[in-house]
N, C-alpha and C positions, 0 to 999 in steps of 0.2 A: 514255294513260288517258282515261277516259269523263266526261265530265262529269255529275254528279246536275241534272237541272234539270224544272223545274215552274213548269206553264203558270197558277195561279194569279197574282194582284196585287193586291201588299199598299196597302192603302186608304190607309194615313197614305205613301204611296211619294213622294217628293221628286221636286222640280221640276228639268227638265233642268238638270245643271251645277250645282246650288247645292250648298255645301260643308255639310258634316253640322253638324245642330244636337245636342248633346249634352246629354241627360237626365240628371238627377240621379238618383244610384239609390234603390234601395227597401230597400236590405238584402241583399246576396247573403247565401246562407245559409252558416256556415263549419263544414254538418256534413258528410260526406259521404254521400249517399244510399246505402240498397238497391239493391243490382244491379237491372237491370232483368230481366225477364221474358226467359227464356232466347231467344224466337224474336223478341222486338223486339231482341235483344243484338245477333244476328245478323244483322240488318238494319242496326243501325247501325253495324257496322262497316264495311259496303260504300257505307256516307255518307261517312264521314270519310275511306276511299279515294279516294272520286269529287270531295271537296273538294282534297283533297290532291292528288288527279292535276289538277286544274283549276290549283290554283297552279304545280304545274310547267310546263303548258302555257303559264301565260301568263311566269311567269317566265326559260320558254327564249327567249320575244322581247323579254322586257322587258331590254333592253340598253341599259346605263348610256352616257350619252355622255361618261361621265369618262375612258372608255379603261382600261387594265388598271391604273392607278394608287389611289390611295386607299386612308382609313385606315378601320380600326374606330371603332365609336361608343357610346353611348346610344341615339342616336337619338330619334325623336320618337314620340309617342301619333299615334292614328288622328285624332282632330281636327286635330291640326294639319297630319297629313301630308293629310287629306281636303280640308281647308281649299286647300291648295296645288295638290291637280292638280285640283280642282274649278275654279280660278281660272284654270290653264291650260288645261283643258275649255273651258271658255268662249271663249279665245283660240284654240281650232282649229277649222277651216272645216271643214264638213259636218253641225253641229250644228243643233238644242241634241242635246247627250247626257245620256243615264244612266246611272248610275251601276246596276251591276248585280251588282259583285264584289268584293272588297278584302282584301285580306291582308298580312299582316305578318311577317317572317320574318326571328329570332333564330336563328343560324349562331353555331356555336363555334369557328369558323375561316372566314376569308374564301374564296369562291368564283370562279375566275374560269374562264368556259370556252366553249366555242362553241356558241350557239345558232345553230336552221334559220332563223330569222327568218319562222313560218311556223305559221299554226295549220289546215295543210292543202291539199287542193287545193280548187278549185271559186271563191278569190277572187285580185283583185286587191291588191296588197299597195303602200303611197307611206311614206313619211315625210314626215312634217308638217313645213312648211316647204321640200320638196323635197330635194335629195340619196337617196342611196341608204338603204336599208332597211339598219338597222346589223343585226352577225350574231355579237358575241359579248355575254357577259353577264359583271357584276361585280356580283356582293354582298359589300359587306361584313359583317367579324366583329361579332359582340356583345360589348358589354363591360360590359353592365351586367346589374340581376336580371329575371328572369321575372319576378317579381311585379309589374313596374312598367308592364309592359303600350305598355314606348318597344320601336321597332322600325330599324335605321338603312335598314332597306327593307322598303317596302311598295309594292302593285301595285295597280292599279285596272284594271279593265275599264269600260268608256261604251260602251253600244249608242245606234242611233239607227236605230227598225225601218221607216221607209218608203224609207230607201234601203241597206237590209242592210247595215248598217257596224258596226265596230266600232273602237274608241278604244282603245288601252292607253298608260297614262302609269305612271311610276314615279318614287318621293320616295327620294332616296337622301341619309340624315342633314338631312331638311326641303329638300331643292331637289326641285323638280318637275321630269320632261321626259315632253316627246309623244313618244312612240317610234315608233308605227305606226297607221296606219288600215287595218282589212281590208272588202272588200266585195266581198258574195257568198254563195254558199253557205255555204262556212264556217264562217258565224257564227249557223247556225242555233239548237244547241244554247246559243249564248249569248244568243240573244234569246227563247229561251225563258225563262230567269231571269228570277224578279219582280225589278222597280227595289225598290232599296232604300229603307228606310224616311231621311227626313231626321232625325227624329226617336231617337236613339238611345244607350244610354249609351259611353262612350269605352273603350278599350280596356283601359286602368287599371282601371276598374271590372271587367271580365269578367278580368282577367288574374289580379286580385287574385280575384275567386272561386274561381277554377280553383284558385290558391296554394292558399288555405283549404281549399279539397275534395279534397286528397288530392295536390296536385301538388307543393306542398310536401315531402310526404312518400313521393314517388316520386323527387326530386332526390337525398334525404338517401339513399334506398337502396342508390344508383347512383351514388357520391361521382367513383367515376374512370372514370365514362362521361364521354364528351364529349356533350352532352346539346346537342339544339336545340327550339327552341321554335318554332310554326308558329299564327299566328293570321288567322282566317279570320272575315268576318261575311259572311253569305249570307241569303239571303230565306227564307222560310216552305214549307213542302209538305216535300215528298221529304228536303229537304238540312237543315230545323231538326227533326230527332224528329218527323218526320211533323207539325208541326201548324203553326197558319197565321201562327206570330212570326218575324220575322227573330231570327237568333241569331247568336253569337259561338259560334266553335268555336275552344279552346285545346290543341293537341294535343303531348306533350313525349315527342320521342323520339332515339335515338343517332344514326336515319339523315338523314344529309343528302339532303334529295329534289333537290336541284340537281348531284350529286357521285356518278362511279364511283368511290372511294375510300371504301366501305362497310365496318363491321364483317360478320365473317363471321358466320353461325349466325342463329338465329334471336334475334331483340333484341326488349327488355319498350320497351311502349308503354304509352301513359296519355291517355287522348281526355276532354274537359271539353266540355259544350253548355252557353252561358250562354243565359238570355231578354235578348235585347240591347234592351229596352223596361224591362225594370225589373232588370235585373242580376242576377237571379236563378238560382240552380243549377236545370237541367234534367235532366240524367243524367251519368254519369261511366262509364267504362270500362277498363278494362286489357286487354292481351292479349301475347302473343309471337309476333312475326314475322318472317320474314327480310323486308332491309332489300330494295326494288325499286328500281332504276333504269334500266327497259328495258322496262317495260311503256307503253301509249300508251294517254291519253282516249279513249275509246270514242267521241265526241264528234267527233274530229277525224278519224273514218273511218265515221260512218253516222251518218245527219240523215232524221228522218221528214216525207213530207208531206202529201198531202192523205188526208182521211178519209172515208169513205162507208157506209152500211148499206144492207144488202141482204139478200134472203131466197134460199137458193139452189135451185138447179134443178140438173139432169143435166148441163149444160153449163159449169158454176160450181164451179170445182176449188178444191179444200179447204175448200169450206164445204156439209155434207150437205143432200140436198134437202128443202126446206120451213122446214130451220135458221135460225134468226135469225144473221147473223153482218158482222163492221166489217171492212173493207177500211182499210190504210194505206200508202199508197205509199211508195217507198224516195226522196226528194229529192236523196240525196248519199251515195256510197260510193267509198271510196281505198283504195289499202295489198293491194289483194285477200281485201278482209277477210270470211269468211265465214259460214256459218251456226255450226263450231264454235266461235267466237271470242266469241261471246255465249247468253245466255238470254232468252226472254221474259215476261211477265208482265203480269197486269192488276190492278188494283190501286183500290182505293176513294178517295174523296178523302180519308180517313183512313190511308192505307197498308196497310190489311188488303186480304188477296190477296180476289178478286173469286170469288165462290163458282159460277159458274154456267157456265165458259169449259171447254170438252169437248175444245179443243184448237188447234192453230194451224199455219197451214204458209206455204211463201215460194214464192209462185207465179211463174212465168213470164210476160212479152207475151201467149203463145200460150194462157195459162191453165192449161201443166200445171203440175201441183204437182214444185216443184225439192226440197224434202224436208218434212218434216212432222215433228208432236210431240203426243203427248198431255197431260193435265195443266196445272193451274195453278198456277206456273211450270213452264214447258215443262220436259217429258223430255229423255231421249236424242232426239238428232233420227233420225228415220227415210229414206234417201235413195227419193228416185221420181226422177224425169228427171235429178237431178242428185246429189250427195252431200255432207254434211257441211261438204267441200271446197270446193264448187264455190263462184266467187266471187259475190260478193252484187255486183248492178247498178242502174242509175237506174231500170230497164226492171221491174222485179219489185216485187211487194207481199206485203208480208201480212197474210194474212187470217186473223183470228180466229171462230173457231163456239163460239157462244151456245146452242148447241142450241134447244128450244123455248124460252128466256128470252130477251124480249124486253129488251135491253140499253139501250132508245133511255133519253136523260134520267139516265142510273142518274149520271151524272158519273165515269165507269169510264176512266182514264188506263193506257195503253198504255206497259211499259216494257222496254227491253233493259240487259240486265244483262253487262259487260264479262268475259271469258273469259282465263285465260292470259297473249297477248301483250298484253291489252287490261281497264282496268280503268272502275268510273266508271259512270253510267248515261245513258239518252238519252228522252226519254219526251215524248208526244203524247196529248192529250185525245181522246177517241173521243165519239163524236155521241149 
């Protein structure tokens, strides 16, 4: 699955390594809001996919160094367990790091299974302190309430973007460990995420609003579900309701995202966006899904990279002659993953689709267009040299046509949206 990430950064963003200071709250609100607006609904569900695929990602490496041993817990709140690998951040070489991801995850039964040790191709991969790169994972069970916002494992990601690395450590019941540094491509979609704010309320507080706005009364519905809870604080843009707070995402559902041992059919979900600046309810949702574990970050198989505008001419495939139109290169692609596998889309710095895009296509070295699409978010793709199928390369870009609208300045962000085998999004600022 795809990672949601956006190239904004948040102003009050913390300093490499340092452990979260936690805000007193304002009041979370304990009504539950109006649905949201049918077509943001539908938007943020493929958020809270792409968060959730993000923790899986990092959770398949973040492997415990307890070995397949260990009990269930309480567990600890986000400050203290922030507190802990922040303090190990600091103790590992290649820093300072950021903090750019963190999550918390309430399991109703313990997990133990083998991860790839691997968020892809294109990096080099060590363990901190040497020895080999461990390759199974152990979460433990939860034993205490959702409402308390303790978690007996949580996951942090640390970027550190002048030499493309990335940091994952994991707290499992308040002990810290460095699991992996990756460096390299990789880790582009993750250094994309804005660093998290220092500044922020603790987990308790977002956990307990969630309670209060309906989560509460999603548990009581579902008495002999085996229920898990999935807490996520993520930076601002794409991944908080479109707008520019870092937020806590509370999401309570039956599927275990770490486990093939799923209920069958399609299972109720209940997603909660706290404002993690003042604890406040942002939006709530429900829905019914069958439960996924086999879909991959979009993230971890196509990374964008450089940008360019241009007007085109006869000789400039997929972009009409005289058109205004951005060019973006493909940085990193795995998996054989192809044009059917994703959507694309442009997008305002507000999240509304960009009204002026006439169409898009993934060009070739040589310049032919390898298929195409009209519309903003892309259509059916259309095959020219190549087809649907055909595998996406380093070698290839694509290009968006603006027709006669001059796109320069608009602050118009570039996004692929995960297909099928592939969930999550990947997205690059356009010039």
């Amino acid at each position: 699955m795809m990672t949601s990430t956006d190239l904004s950064t948040d102003a009050s963003a913390s300093s490499s390594g340092s452990s979260a200071t936690v805000a007193p709250p304002t009041g979370p609100s304990t009504s539950t809001p109006s649905a949201p607006r049918a077509p943001l609904a539908r938007r943020l569900w493929p958020v809270i996919a792409g968060v959730v695929a993000l923790i899986v990602v990092l959770a398949v490496v973040a492997v415990a160094l307890v070995g397949s041993g260990g009990s269930g817990g309480s567990g600890v709140a986000y400050a203290q367990a922030s507190a802990n690998a922040s303090s190990t951040a600091n103790r590992t070489a290649g820093g300072p790091w950021n903090l750019v991801l963190a999550t918390g995850v309430d399991l109703s039964s313990s997990t133990y299974t083998a991860g790839n040790g691997s968020f892809g191709t294109g990096c080099t991969y060590t363990a901190p302190g040497g020895g080999a790169v461990p390759t199974h994972l152990y979460v433990p069970a939860f034993t205490g309430s959702f409402s308390s916002g303790h978690a007996p494992w949580w996951g942090f990601i640390y970027t550190q973007a002048s030499t493309q690395s990335m940091l994952v450590v994991d707290v499992i019941n308040g002990t810290a460990h460095a699991l992996l540094v990756a460096q390299g491509s990789c880790t582009a979609s993750f250094q994309a995420l804005p660093i998290l704010s220092s500044r922020v309320v603790d987990s308790g507080v977002a956990a307990m609003a969630a309670w209060n706005s309906g989560g509460s009364a999603f548990v009581s519905l579902h008495p002999n579900a085996s229920l898990n809870m999935v807490m996520a604080l993520v930076g601002g843009g794409a991944n908080c309701v479109f707008t520019s707070s870092t937020c806590w995402l509370v999401q309570y559902t039956p599927c275990n995202p770490l486990s093939s041992q799923n209920p069958a059919g399609p299972q109720p979900e209940y997603g909660v966006f706290v404002n993690a600046s003042s604890g406040t309810l942002m939006f709530s949702l429900s829905r019914s899904a069958s439960c996924s574990t086999t879909s991959t970050p979009l993230g971890t198989a196509l990374a964008f990279g450089a940008t360019n505008q241009f007007v085109g001419t006869a000789s400039t495939g997929g972009c009409g002659v005289g058109d205004y139109c951005d060019s973006v290169g493909i940085a990193a692609s795995s998996g054989n993953i192809s044009p059917s596998d994703f959507s694309l889309s442009v997008v305002t710095a507000t999240g509304a689709i960009a009204p002026t895009v006439t169409g898009f296509a993934i060009v070739s070295l040589s310049g032919q267009v390898v298929v195409s699409a009209s519309a903003n978010p892309s259509g059916p793709w259309i095959p020219g040299t190549g087809t649907p199928s055909t595998p996406i390369r380093s070698t290839m870009t694509v290009v968006i046509d603006f027709g006669a609208s001059n796109p320069a300045g608009a602050g118009y962000v570039l996004e692929a949206t995960g297909t099928g085998a592939y969930s999550g999004t990947v997205s690059v600022a356009l010039p």
